[in-house]
Backbone as a ProteinNet text record, in pm:
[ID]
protein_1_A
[PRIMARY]
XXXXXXXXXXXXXXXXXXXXXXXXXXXXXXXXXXXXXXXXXXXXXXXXXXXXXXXXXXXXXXXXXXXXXXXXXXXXXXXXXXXXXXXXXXXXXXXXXXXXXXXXXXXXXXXXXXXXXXXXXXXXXXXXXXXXXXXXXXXXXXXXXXXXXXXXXXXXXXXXXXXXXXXXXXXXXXXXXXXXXXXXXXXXXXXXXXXXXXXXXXXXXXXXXXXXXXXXXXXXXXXXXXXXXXXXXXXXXXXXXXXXXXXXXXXXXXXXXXXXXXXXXXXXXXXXXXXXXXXXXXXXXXXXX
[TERTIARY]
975	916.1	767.6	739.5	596.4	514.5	368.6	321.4	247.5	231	188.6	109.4	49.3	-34.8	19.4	77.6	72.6	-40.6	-16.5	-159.1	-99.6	-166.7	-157.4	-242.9	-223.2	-325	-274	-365.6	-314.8	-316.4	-215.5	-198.3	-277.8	-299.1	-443.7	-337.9	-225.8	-188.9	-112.1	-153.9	-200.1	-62.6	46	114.2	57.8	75	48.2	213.1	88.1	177.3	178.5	274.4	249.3	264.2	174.4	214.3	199.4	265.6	233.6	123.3	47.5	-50.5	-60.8	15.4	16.7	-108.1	-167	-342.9	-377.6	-435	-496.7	-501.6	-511.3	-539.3	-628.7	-620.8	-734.2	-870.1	-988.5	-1091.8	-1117.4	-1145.1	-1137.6	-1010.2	-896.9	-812.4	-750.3	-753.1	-700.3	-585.3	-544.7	-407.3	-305.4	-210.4	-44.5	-80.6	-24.4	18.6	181.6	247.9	400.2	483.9	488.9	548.9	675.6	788.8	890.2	976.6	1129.7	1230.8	1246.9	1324.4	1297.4	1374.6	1489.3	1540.2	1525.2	1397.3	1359	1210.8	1186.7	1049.7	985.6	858.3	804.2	855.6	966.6	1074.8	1149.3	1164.3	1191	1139.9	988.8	927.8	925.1	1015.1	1010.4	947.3	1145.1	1132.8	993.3	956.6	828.1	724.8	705	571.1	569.5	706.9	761.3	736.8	703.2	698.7	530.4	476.8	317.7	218.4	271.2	166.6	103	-51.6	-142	-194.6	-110.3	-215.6	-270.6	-152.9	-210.3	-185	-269.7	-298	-167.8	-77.9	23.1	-0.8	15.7	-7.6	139.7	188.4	325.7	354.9	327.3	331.2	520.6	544.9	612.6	575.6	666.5	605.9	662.3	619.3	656.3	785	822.2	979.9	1072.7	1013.9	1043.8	1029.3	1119	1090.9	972.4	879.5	750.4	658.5	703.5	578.2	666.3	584.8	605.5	673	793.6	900.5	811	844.5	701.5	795	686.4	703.3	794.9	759.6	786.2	889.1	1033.3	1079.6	1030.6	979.9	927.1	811.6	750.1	661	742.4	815.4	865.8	870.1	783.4	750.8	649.8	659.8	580.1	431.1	435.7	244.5	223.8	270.4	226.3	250.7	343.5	315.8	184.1	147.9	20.7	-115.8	-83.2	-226.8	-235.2	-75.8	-91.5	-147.1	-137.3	-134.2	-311	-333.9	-497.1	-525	-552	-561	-598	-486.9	-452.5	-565	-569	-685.7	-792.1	-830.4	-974.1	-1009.6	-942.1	-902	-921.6	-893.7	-897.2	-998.4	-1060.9	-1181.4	-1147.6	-1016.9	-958	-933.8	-1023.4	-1073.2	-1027.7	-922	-856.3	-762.2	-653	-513.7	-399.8	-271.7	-195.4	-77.8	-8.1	45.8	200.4	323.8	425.6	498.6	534.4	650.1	805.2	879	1009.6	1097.5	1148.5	1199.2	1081.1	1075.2	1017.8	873.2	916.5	709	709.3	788.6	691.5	678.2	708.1	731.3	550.3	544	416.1	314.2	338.1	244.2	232.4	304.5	274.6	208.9	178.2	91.1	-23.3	-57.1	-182.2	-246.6	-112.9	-213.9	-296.3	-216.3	-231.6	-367.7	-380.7	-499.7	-624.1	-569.9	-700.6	-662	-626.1	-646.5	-737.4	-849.4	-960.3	-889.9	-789.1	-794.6	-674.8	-614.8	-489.9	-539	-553.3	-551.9	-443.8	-343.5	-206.7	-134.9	41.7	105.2	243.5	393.4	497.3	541.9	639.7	738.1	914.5	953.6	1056.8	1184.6	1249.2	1336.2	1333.5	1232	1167.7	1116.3	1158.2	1076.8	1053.3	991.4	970.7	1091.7	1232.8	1366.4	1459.6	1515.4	1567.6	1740.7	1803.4	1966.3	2044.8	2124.2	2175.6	2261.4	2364.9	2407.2	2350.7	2289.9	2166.5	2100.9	2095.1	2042.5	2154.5	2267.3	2395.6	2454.8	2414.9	2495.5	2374.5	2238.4	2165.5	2152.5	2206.5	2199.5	2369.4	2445.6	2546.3	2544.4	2429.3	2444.7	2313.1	2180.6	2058.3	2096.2	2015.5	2051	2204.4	2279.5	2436.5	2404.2	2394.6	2409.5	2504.1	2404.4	2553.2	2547.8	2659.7	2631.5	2724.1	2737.5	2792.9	2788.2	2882.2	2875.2	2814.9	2808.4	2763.1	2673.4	2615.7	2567.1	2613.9	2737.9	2865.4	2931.7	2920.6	2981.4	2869.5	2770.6	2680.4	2674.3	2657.5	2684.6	2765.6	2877	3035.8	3007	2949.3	2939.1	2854.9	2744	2655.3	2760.5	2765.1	2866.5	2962.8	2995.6	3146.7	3080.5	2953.5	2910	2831.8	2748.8	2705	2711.7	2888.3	2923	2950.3	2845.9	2822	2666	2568.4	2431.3	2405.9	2478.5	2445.3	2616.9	2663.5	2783.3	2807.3	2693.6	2699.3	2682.2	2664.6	2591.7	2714.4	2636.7	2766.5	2730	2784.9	2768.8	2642.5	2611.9	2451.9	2334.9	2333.7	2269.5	2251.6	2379.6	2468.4	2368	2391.8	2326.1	2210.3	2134.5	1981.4	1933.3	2001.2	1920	1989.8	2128.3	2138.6	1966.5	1950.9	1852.2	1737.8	1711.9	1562.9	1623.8	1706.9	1798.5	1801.3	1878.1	1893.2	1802	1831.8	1775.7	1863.1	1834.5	1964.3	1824.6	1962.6	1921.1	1914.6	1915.1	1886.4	2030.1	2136.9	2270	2325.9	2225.3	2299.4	2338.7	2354	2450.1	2327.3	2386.6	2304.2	2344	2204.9	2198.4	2093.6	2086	1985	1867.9	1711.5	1605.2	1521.2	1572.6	1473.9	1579.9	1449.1	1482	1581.2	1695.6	1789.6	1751.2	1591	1579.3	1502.4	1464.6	1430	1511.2	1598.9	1708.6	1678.9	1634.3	1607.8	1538.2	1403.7	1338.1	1452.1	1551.5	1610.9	1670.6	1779.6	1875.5	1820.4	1705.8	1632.1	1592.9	1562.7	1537.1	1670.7	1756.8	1882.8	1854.5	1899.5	1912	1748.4	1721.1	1578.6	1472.3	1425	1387.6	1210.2	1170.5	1026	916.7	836.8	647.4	724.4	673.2	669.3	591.7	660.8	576.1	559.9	606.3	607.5	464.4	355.6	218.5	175.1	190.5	167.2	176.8	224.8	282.5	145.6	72.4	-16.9	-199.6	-153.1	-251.8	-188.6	-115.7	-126.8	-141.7	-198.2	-269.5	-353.5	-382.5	-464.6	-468	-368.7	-373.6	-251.6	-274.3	-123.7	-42.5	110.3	217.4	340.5	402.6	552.9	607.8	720.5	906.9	986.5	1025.3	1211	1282.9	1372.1	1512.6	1617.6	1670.4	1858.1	1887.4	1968	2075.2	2186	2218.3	2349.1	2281.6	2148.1	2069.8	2140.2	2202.6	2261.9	2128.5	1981.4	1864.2	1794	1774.2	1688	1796.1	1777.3	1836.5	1777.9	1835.4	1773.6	1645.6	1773.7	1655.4	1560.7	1523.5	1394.7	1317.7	1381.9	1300.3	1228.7	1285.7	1189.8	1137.5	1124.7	1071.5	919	914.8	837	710	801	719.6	667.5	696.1	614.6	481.3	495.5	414.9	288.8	353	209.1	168.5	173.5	158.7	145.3	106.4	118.2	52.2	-12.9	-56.9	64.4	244.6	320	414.7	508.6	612.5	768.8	863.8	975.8	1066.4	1083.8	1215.5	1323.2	1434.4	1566.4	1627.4	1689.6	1699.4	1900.7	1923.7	2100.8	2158	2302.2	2377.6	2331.6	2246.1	2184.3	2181.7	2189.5	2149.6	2038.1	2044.8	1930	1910.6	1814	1678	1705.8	1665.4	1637	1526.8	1637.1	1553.4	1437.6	1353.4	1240.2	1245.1	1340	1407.9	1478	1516.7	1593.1	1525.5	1571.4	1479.5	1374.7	1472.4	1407.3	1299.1	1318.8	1206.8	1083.7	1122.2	986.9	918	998.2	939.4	858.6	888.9	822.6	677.7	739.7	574.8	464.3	507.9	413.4	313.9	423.6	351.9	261.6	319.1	212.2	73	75.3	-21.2	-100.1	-62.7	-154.3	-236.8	-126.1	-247	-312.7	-315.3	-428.8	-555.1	-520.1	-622.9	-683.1	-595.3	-677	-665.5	-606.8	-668.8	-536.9
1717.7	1604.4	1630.2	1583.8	1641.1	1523.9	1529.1	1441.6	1331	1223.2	1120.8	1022.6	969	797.9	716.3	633.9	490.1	387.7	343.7	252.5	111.1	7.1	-105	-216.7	-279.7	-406.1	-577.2	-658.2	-755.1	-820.4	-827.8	-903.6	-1039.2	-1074.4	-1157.3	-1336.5	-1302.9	-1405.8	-1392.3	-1337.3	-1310.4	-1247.1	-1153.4	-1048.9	-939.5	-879.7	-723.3	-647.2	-543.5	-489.3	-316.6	-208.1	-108.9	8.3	91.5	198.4	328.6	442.7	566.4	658.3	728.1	818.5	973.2	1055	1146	1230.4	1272.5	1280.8	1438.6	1466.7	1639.9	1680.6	1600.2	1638.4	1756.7	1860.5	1942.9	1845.4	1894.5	1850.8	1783.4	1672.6	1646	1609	1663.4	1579.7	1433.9	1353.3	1202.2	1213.2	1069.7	1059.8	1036.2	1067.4	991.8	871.8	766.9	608.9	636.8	640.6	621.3	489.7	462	295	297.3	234.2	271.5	178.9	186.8	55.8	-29	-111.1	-249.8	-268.7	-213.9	-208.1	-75.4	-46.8	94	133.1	199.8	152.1	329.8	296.4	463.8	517.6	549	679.7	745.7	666	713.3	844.4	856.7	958.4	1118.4	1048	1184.1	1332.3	1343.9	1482	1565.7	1417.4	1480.7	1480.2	1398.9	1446.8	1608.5	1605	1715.4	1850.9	1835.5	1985.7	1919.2	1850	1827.9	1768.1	1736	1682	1819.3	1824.1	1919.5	1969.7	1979.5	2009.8	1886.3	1792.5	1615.5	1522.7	1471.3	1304.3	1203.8	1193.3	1049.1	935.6	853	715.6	648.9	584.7	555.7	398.4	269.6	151.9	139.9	43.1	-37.3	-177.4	-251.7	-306.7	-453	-595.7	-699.7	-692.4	-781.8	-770.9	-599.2	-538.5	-390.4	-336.9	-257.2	-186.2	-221.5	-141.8	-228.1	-328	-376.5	-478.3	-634.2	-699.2	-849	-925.8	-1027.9	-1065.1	-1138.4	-1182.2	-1323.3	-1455.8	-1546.3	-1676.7	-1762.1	-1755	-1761.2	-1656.3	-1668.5	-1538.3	-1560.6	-1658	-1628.5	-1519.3	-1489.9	-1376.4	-1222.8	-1222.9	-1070.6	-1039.2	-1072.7	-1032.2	-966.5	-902.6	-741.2	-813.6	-910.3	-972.4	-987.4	-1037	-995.8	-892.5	-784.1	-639.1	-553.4	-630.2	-544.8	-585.6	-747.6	-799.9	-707	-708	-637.1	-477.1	-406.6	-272	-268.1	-365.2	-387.4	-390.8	-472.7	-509.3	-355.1	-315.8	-193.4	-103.9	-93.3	-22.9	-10	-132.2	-206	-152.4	-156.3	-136.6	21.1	89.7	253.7	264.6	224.7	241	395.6	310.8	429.3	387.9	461.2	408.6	476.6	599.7	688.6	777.6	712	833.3	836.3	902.7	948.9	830	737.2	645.5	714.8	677.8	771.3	648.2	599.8	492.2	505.2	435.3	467.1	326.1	292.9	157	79.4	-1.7	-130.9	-82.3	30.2	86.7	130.2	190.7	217.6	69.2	-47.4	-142.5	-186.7	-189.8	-175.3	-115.3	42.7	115.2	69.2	2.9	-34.3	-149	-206.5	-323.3	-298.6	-196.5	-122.5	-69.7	-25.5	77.7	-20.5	-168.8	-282.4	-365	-355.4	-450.1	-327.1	-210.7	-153.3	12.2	24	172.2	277.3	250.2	355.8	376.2	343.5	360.5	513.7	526.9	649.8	733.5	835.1	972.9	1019.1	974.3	1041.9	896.4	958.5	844.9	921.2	903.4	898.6	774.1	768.3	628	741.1	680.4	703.9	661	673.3	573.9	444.3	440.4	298.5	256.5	150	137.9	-23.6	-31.3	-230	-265.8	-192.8	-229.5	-150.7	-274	-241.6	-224.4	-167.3	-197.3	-295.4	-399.1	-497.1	-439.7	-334.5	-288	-268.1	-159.9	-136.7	-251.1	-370	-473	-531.1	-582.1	-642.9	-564	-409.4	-352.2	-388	-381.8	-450.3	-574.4	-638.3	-763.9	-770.5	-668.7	-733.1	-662.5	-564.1	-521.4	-603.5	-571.2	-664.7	-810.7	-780.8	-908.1	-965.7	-830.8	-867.2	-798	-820.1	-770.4	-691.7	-573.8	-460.9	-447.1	-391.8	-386.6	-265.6	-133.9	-57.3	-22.9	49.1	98.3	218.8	285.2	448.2	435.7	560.5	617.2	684.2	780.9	779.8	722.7	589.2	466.6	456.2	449.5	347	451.6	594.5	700.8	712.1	673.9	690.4	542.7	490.9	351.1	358.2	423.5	473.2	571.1	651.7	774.9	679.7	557.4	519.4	414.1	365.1	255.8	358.7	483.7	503.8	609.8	673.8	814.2	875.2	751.9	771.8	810.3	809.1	807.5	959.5	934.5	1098.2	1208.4	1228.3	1273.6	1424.8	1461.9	1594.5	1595.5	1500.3	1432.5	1487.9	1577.1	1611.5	1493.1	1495.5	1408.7	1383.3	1506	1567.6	1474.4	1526.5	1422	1294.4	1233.7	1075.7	1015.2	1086.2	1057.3	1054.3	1142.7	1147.9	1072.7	962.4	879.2	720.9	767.3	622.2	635.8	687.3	717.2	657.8	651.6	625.3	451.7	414.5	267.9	190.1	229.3	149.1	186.7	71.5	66.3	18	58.1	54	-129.2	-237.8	-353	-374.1	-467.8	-490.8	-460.8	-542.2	-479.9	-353.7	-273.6	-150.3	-86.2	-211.1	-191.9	-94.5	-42.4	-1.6	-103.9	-156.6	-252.8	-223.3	-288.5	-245.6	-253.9	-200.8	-220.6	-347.9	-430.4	-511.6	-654.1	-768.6	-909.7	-911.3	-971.5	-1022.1	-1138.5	-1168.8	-1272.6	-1222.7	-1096.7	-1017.6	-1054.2	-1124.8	-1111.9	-1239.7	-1355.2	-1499.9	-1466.1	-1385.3	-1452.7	-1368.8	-1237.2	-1217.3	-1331.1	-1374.2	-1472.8	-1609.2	-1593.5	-1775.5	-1704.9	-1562.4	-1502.5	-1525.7	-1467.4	-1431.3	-1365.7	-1374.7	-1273.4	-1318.5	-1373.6	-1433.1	-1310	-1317.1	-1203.2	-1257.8	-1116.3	-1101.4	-1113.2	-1086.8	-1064.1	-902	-877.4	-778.6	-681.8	-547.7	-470	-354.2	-348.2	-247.4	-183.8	-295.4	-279	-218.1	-242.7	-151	45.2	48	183.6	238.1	144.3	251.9	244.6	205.9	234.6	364	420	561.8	684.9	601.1	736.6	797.2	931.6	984.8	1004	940.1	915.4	1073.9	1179.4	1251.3	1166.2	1161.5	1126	1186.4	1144.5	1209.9	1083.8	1087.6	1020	1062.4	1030.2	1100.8	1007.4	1041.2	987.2	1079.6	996.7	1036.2	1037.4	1154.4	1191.5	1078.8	1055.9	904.3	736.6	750	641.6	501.6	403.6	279.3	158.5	200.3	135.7	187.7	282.3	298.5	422.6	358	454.6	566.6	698.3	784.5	727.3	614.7	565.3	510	414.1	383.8	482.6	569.8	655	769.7	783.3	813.8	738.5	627	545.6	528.6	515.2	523.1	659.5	734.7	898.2	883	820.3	783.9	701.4	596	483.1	555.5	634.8	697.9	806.4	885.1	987.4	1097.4	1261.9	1368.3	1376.5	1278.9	1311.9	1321.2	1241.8	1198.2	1311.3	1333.6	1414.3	1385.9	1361.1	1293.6	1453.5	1441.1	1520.5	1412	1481	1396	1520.9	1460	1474.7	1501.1	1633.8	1628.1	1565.7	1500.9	1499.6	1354.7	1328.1	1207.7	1056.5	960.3	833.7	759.1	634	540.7	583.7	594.6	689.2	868.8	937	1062.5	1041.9	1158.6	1107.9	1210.8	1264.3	1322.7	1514.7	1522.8	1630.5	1751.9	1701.6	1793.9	1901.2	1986.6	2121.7	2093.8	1967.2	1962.4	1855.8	1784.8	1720.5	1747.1	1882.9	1909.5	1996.8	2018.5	2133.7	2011.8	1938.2	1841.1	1773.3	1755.3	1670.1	1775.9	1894	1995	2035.3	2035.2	2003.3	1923.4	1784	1676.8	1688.6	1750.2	1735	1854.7	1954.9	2015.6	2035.5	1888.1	1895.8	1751.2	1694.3	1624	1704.9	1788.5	1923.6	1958.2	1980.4	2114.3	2020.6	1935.1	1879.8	1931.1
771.7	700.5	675.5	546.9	507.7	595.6	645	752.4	586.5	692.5	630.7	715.3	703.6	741.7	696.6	788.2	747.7	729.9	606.8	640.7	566	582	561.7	491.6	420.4	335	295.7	284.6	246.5	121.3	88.7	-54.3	-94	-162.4	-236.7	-182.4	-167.7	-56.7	28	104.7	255.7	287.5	280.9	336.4	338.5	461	526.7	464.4	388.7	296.3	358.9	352.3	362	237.9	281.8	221.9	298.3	233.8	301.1	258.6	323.7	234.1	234.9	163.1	195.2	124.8	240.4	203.4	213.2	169.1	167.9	28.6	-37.6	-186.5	-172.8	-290.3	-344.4	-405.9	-350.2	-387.1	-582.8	-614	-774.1	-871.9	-748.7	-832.3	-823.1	-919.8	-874	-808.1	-685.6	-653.1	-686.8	-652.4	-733	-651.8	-746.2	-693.2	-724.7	-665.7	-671.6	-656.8	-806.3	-714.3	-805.1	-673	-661.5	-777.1	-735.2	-861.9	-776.5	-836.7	-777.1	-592.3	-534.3	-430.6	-369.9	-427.7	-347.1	-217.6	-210.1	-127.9	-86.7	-15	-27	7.3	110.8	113.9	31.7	-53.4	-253.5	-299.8	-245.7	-305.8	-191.3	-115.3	0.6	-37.2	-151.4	-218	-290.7	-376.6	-436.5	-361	-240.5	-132.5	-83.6	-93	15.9	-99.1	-211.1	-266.4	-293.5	-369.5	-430.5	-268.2	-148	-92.8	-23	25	47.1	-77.5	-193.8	-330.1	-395	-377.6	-413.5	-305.7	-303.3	-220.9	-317.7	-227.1	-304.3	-168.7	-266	-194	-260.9	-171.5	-216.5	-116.9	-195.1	-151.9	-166.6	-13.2	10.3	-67.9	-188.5	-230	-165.7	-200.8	-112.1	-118.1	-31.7	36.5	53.6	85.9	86	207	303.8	391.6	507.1	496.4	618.5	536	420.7	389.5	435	412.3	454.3	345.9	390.5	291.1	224.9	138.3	46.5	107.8	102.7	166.7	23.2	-93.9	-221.9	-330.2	-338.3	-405.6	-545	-630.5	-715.1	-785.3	-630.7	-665.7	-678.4	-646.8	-700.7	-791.9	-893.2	-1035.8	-1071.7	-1166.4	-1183.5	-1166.2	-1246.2	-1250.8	-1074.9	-993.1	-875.6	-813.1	-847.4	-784	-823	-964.5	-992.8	-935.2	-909.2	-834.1	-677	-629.3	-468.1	-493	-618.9	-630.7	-605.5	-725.5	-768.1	-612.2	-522.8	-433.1	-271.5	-306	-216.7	-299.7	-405.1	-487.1	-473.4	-470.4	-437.2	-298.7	-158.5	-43.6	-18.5	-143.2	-98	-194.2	-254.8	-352.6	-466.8	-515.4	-595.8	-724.8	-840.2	-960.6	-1071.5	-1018.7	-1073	-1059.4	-1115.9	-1074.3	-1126	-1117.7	-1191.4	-1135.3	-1269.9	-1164	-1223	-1122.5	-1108	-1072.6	-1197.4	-1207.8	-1223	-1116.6	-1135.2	-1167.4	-1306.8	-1298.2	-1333.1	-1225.3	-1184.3	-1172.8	-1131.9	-1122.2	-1224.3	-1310.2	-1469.2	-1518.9	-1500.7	-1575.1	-1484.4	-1374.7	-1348.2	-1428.6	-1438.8	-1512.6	-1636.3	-1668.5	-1794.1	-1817.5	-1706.4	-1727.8	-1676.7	-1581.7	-1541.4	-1668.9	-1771.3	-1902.2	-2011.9	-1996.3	-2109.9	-2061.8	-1930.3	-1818.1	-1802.4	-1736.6	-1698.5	-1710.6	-1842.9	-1892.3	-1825.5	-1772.8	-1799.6	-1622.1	-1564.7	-1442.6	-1432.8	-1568.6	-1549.8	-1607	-1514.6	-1521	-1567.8	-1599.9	-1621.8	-1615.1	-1640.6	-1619.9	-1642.4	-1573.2	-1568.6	-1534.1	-1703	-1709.1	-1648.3	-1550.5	-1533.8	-1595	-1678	-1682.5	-1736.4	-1765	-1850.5	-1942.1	-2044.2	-2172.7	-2189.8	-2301.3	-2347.1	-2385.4	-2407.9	-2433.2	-2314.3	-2235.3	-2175.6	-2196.5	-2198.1	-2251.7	-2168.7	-2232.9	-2147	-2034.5	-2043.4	-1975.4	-1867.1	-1876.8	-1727.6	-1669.4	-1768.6	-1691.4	-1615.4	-1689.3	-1589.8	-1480.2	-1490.2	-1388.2	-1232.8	-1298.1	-1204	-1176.2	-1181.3	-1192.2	-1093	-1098.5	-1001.4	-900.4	-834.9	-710.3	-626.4	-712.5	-638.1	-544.7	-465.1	-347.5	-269.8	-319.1	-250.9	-107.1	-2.2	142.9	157.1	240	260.8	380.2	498.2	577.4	666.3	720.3	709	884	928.3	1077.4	1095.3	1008.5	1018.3	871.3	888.4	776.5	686.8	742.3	656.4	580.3	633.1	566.7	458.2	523.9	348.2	298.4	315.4	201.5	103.1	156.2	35.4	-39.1	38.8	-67.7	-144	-75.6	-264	-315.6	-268.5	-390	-503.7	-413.9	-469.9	-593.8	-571.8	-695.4	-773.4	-756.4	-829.3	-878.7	-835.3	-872.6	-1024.2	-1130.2	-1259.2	-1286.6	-1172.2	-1171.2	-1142.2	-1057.2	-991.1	-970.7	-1075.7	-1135.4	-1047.1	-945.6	-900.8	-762	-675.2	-580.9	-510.5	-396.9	-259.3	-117	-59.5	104.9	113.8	140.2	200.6	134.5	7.7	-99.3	-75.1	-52	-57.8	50.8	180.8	256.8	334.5	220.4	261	157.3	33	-49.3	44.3	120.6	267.7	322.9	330.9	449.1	402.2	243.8	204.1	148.4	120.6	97.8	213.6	325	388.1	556.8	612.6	779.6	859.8	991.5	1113.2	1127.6	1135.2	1215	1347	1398.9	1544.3	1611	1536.7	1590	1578.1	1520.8	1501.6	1371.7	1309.1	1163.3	1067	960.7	837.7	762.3	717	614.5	496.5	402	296.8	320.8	273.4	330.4	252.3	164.8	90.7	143.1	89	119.6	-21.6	39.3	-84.2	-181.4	-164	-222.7	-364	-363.2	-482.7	-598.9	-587.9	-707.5	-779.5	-703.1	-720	-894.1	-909.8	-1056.7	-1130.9	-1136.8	-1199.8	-1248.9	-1157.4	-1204.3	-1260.5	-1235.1	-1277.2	-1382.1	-1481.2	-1609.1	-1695.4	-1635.7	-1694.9	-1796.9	-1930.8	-2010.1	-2138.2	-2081.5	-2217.2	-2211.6	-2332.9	-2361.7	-2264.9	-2182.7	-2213.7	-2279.6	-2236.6	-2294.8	-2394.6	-2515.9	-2600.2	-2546.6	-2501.8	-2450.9	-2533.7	-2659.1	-2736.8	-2751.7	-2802.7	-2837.2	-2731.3	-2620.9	-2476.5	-2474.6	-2567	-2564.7	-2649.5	-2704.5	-2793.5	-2710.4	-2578.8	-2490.4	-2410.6	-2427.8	-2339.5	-2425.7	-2538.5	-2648.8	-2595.5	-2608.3	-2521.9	-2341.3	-2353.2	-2166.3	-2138.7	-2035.3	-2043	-1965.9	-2069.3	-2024.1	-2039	-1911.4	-1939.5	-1925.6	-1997.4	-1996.3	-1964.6	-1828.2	-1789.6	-1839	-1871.9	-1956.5	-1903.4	-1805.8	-1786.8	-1837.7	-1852.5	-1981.3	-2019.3	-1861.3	-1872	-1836.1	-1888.7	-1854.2	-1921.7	-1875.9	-1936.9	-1963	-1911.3	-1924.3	-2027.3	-2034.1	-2136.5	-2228.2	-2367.9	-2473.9	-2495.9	-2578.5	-2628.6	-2748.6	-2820.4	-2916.6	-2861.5	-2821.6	-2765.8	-2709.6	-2615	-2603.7	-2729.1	-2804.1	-2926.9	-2965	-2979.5	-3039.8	-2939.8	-2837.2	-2724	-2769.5	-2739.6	-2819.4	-2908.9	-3045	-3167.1	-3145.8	-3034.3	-3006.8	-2917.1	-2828.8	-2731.9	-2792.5	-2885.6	-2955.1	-2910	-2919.5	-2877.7	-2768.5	-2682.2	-2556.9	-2470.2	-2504.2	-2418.6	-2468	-2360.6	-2283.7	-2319.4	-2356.1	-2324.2	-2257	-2142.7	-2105.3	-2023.3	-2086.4	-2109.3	-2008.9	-1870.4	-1750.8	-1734.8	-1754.7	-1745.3	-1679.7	-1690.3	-1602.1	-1493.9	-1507.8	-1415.6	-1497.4	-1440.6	-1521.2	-1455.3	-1424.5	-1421.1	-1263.6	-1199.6	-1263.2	-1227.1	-1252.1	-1204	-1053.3	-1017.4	-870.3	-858.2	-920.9	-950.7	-907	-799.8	-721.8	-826.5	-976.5	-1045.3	-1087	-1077.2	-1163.4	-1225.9	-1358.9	-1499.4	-1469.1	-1438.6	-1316.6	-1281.8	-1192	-1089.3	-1177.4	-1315.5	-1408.9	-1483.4	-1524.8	-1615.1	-1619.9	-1424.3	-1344.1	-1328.8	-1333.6	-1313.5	-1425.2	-1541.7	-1710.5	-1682.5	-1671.6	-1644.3	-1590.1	-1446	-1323.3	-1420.5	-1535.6	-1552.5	-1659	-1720.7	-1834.4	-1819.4	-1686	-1578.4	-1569	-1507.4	-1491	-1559.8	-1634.4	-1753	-1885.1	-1894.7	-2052.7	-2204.4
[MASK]
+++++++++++++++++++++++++++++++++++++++++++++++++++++++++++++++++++++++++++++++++++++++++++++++++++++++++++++++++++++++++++++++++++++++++++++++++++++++++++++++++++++++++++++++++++++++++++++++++++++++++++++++++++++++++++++++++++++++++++++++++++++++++++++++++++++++++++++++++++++++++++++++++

């Protein structure tokens, strides 16, 4: 396991929030902010600490109701406008005014409100998996696992049960796999059991949304002009289309990236070849321009 710090902050109303910091950056270059999808949390980013940390500093928040941060007193706040006040917040806290943010899901849907509020703060930017059009599909299939309680005897067990719901996501996925993304999902409870790691109450502003459309985030896309960006796009992504994702590419213009990720759907777990080949593009034309 690559080493890390835990460290901790409080949200602008009042939960002790965590994140991890995997610190030893090379001198001058900004940090990854890694923020995760919506039932995910900083163990998400294992793989990619585990090949980029010692050349980069990642900071990778547990976001509210997640793993070690504090459930919210209110499930209405699990909405992106308050994940970005807690991000701001943790920001402010590390006096970090510049860096590469590494959105997956729910965290590009973040980054994208970081690029629309306070641009001059990305050094870079990876949208995972994410655009201002989301496909209904990918939304209903999320929409019927979020906030259902799982609860398993082994780790074996919650392994085959990811394999078995999402053996369209990850179409190549052996045991091994299965059960080292159990591992970053779920937590052993007090009785023993493996259960999921987030408050089931995350699901509450979904279902009080239902299907009504959003804030227009299209115009958003023509603030990462100039900014370097990449787009992963699963090949079998049911969230985000191929079309939109061109369409996305047209909007941020030749500063942005699109690689379209084989064989995988909603999200690429950052680990694929085409992947670790992509972020590296990225991190270097961070660098070098």
């Amino acid at each position: 396991m690559t080493g890390y710090k835990d460290g901790y902050w409080w949200s602008p109303d009042g939960l002790r929030l965590h994140y991890r910091d995997y610190d030893g950056g090379e001198d001058g270059r900004p940090p990854l902010l890694c923020l995760p999808g919506l039932t995910r949390n900083a163990r998400d980013f294992e793989p990619l600490a585990g090949r980029l940390a010692g050349e980069w500093r990642l900071i990778c928040p547990d976001m509210r109701g997640r793993a070690e941060s504090a459930y919210a007193k209110d499930a209405m706040t699990y909405v992106p406008l308050t994940y970005l006040q807690d991000i701001s917040r943790l920001l402010a806290d590390l006096a970090i005014t510049r860096f590469v943010a590494v959105g997956t899901s729910l965290g590009g849907i973040i980054t994208m409100l970081i690029a629309a509020t306070q641009r001059d703060w990305l050094a870079g930017a990876l949208l995972n998996d994410v655009g201002p059009t989301l496909d209904e599909a990918g939304l209903a299939r999320i929409r019927s696992y979020v906030g259902v309680g799982q609860s398993h005897p082994t780790w074996v067990h919650a392994a085959r049960a990811l394999a078995e719901n999402n053996e369209d996501v990850y179409p190549g996925y052996d045991l091994e796999q299965w059960l080292a993304m159990a591992k970053r999902l779920y937590r052993l409870n007090s009785g023993g059991r493996v259960v999921l790691d987030y408050d089931m109450k995350i699901a509450e502003p979904i279902r009080a949304m239902g299907s009504e459309a959003g804030v227009d985030m299209w115009p958003v896309m023509q603030a990462f002009r100039g900014i370097p960006t990449l787009l992963l796009r699963g090949e079998r992504s049911d969230l985000l289309s191929a079309a939109s994702a061109e369409r996305m590419m047209r909007e941020m213009g030749e500063s942005a990236e699109l690689a379209t990720i084989p064989h995988v759907g909603h999200a690429p777990a950052l680990d694929e070849p085409e992947s670790a080949a992509a972020i590296d593009r990225l991190l270097a034309r961070v660098l070098h321009g």
